[in-house]
Wavefront OBJ file of the C-alpha trace (Angstrom):
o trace
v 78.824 73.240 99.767
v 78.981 76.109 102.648
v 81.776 78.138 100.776
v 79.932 78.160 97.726
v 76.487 79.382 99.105
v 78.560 82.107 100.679
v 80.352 82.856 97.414
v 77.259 83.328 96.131
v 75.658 85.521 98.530
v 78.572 87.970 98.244
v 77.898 88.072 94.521
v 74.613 88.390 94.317
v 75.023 91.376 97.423
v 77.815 93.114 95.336
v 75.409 92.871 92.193
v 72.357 94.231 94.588
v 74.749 97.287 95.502
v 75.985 97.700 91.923
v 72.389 97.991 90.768
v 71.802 101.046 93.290
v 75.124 102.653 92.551
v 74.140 102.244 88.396
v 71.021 103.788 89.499
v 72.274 106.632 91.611
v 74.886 107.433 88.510
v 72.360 107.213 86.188
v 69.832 109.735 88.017
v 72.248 112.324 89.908
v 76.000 111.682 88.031
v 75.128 111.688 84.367
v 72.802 114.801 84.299
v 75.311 116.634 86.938
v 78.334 115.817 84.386
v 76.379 117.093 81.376
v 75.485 120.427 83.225
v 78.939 120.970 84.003
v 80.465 120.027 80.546
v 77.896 120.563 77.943
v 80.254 120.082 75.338
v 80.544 116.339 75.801
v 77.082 116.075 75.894
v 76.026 112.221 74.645
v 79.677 111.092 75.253
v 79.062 111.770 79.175
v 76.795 108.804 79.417
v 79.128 106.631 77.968
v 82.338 107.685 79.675
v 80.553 107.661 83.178
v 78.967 104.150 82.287
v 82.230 102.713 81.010
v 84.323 104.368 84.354
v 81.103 102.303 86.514
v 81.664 99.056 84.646
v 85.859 99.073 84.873
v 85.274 100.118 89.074
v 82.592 97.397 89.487
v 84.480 94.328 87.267
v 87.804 95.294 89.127
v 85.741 95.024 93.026
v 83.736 91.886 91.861
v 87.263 90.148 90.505
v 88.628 91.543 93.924
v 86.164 90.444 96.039
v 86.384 86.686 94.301
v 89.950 86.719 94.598
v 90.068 87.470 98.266
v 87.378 85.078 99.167
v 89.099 82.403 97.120
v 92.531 82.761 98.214
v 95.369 80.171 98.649
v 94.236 77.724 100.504
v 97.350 76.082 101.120
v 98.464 78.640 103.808
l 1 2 3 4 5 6 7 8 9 10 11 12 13 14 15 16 17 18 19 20 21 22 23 24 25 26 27 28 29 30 31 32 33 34 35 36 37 38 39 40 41 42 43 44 45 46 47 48 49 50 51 52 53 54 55 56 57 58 59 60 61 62 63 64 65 66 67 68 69 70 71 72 73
């Protein structure tokens, strides 16, 4: 029951710190982006948003697949 309370408290700490990265791209990223390419304008969101999710799903699965590694070794 020890490994999964841990497993747990790593995921819910690398949901915590994607929360305050979301944040931080959402205050200081997005409007940065737009100012710099005002062409894109409402796609910015979306593209920085959909770059966040594909970095934060590929550490989470990372993460899970470290901490649950062979344990046959």
């Amino acid at each position: 029951m020890g490994e999964r309370v841990k497993i747990f408290a790593i995921v819910a700490l690398l949901g915590f710190m994607a929360g305050v990265i979301a944040q931080l791209t959402a205050v200081f990223v997005i409007p940065w982006i737009i100012s710099i390419l005002p062409a894109l304008g409402g796609l910015t969101s979306y593209m920085v948003a959909g770059c966040a999710g594909a970095v934060l799903t590929v550490g989470l699965v990372s993460a899970w697949a470290y901490l649950t590694g062979n344990k046959n070794r």
